[in-house]
C-alpha positions in Angstrom: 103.5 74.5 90.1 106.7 74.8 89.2 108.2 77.8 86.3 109.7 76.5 83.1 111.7 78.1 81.2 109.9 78.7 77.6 112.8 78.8 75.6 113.5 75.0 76.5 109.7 74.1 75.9 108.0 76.3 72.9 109.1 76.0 69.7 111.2 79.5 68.7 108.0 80.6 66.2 105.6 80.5 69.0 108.5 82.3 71.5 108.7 85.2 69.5 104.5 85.4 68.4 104.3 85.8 72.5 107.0 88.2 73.2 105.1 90.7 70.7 102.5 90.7 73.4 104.5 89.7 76.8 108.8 90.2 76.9 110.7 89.4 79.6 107.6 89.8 82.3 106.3 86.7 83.7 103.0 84.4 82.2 100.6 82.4 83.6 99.2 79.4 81.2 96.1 77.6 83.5 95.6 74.1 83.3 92.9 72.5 80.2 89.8 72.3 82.3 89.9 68.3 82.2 93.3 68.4 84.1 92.3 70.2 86.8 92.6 69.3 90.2 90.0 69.8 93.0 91.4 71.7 96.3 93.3 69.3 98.6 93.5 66.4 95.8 97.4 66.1 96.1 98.1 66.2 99.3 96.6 64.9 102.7 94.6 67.7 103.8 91.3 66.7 103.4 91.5 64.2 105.4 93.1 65.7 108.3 90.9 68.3 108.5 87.8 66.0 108.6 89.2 63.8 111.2 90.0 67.5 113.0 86.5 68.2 112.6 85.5 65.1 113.9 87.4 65.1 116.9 86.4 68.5 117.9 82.5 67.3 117.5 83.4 63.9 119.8 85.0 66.7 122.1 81.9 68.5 122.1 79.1 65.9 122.2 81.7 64.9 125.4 81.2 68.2 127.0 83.7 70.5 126.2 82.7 74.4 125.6 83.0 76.0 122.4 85.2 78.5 124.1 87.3 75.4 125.5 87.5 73.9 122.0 88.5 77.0 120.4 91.8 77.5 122.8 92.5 73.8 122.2 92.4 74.2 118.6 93.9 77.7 118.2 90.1 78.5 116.1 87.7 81.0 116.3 84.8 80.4 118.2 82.8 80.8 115.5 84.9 78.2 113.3 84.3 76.1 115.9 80.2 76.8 115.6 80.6 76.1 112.1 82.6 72.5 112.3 80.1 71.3 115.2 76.9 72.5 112.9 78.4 70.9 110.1 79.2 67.6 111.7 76.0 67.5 113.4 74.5 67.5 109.8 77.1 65.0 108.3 75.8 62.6 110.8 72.5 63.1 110.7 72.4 62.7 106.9 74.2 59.0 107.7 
């Protein structure tokens, strides 16, 4: 999200109709519902943190502790819980 200034993009009419309401302080427009992007959709996240999550399950199925797991990964132990319970199911429902 970047800011824009809206003198270059709204037409002077529609400037002035929302500084009646808003000057000078700062305005957030949200994106139309049909734009909108789900969380992780732009970037690479998602699919680092599943193949995280993976790994930390392979680790655990391997032997490692929760509590070792959770130093590895600078997580929580219960984070850690959570991502094994959760992979467990994933794998299960494969």
């Amino acid at each position: 999200m970047s800011y824009q200034k809206a003198e270059n993009i709204l037409p002077k009419e529609v400037l002035e109709l929302i500084q009646n309401y808003i000057d000078g302080e700062y305005l957030y427009i949200p994106r139309k519902v049909e734009k909108k992007k789900t969380w992780g959709e732009t970037t690479k996240i998602k699919q680092e943190l599943s193949k995280r999550n993976t790994e930390i399950y392979k680790a655990y199925l391997a032997g490692k502790s929760i509590f070792m797991l959770a130093d590895l990964y600078f997580l929580s132990t219960k984070s850690i819980q959570r991502i094994v319970l959760n992979e467990k199911k994933r794998t299960l429902e494969t």
